[in-house]
C-alpha positions in Angstrom: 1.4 -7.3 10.6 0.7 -8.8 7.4 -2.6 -7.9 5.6 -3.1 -4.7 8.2 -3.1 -2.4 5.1 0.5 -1.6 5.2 0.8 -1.2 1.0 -2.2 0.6 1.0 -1.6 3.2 3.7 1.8 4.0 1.6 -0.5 4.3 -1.7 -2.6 6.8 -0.2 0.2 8.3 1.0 2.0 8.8 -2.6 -1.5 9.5 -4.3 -1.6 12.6 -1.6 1.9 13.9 -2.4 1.3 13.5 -6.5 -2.5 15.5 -6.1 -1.1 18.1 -3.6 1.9 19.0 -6.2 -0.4 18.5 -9.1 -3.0 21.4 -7.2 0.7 23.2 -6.7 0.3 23.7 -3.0 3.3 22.8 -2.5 6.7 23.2 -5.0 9.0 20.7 -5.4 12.9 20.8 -4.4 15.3 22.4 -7.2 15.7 20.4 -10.1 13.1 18.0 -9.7 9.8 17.5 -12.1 6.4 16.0 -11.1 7.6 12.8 -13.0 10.9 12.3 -10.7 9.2 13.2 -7.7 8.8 9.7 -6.1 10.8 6.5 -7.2 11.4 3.5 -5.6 9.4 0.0 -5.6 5.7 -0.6 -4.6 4.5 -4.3 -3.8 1.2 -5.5 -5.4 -0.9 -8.7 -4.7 -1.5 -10.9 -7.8 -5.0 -12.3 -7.8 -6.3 -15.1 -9.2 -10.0 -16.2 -9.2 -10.7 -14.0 -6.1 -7.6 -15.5 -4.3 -4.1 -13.9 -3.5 -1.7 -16.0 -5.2 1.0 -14.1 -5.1 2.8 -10.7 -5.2 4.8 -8.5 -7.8 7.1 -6.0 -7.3 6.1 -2.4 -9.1 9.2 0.3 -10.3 7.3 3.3 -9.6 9.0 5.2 -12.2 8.8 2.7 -15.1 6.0 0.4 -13.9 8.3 -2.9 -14.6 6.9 -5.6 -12.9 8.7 -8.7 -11.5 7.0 -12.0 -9.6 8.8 -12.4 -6.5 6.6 -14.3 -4.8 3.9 -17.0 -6.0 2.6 -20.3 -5.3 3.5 -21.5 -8.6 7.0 -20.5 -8.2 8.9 -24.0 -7.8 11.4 -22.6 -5.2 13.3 -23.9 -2.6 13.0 -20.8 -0.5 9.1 -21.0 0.5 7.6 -18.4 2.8 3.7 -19.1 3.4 3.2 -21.3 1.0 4.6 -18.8 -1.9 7.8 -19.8 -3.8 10.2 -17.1 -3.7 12.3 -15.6 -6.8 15.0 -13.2 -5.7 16.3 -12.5 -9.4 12.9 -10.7 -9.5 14.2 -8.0 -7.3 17.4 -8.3 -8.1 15.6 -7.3 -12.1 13.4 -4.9 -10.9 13.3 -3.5 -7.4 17.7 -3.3 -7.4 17.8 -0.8 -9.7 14.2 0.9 -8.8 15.9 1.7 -5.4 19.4 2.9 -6.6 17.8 4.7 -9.6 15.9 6.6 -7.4 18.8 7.5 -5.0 19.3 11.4 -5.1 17.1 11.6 -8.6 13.4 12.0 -7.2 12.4 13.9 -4.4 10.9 10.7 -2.1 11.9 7.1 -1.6 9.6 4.5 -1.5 10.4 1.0 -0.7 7.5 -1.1 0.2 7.9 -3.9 1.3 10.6 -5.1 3.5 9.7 -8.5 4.7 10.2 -11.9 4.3 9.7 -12.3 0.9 12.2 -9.6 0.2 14.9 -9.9 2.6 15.8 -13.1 0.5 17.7 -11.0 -1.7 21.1 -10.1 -1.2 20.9 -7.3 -3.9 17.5 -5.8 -2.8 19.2 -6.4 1.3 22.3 -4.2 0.1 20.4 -1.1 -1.7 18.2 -0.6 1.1 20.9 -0.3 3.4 22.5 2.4 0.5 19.5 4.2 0.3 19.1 4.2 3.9 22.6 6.1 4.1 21.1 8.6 1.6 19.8 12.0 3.2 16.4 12.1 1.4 12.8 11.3 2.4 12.3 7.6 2.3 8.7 5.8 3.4 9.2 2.5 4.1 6.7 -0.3 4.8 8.2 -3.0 7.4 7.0 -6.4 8.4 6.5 -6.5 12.1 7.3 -9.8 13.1 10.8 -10.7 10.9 14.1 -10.8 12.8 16.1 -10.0 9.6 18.9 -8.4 10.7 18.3 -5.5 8.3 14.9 -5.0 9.8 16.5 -4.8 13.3 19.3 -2.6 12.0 16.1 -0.4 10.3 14.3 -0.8 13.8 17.3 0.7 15.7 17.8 3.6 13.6 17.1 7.5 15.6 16.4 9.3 12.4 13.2 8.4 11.7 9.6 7.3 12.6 7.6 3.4 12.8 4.4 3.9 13.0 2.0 0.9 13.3 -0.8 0.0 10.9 -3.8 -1.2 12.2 -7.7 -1.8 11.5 -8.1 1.1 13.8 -5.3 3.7 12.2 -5.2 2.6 9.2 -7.7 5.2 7.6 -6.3 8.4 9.3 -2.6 7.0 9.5 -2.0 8.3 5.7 -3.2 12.1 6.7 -0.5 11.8 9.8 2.6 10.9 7.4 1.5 13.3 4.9 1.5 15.9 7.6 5.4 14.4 9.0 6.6 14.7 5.2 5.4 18.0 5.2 6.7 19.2 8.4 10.1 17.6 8.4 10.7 18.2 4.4 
């Protein structure tokens, strides 16, 4: 669900992965360095006077940030009272995602939700990614009907796991533990 913790469940995640290869307790895959170990985009709030007014999207690798959601965004495409700008993602998360497509070690595309689904660009390099055979963590928004989403949903090769107030602070040792036991 919105605000369950869902972007911060996948940063404690990633901070988990970085510290347990910086410690060297586990090595990484041929031909991949610390630095092109996880790529992909991140989603951060943008606050204002204590208030969430919006959110950018984060390249992991380069840390370019674009607005793709605001309420000062005049937009026709409005979703909870924040104006919408695709050509954000299409800037920054596109080529975050299809960079990071067999050059790091893990995928990380958070978030796939209504805000993002409005772009046709960011819609089509998920689905590449997602044909990809690498470790990808993605963060989902429960409640959209996007047919990418459903087509995510359907899919037998991985795992959804719910974030809640009640998981949400043990949920990031569990995937830690599935990365490391699957890859």
């Amino acid at each position: 669900m919105p605000r369950s913790g869902k972007s911060a469940v996948l940063e404690k995640v990633i901070n988990m992965i970085i510290e347990e290869r910086k410690n060297g307790n586990s090595g990484t895959r041929s031909g991949f360095s610390a630095d092109k170990m996880i790529g992909g985009i991140k989603t951060e709030p943008i606050i204002e006077n204590g208030e969430r007014v919006g959110y950018a999207c984060v390249n992991i690798q380069t840390g370019e940030k674009g607005i793709m959601a605001h309420r000062n965004i005049d937009s026709r495409l409005r979703i909870l009272g924040f104006g919408i700008d695709p050509t954000e993602l299409d800037r920054v998360a596109v080529p975050a995602i299809l960079d990071s497509i067999g050059n790091c070690e893990i995928l990380v595309i958070d978030e796939v939700g209504k805000f993002s689904v409005e772009s046709e660009g960011f819609v089509a390099a998920v689905r590449t990614a997602l044909e990809y055979d690498m470790p990808t963590l993605l963060t989902l928004h429960k409640k959209s009907r996007h047919p990418l989403l459903q087509d995510i949903r359907r899919r037998d090769d991985g795992r959804i796991l719910e974030v809640t107030p009640v998981n949400r602070a043990l949920l990031p040792y569990k995937i830690h533990k599935l990365i490391k036991e699957i890859y």
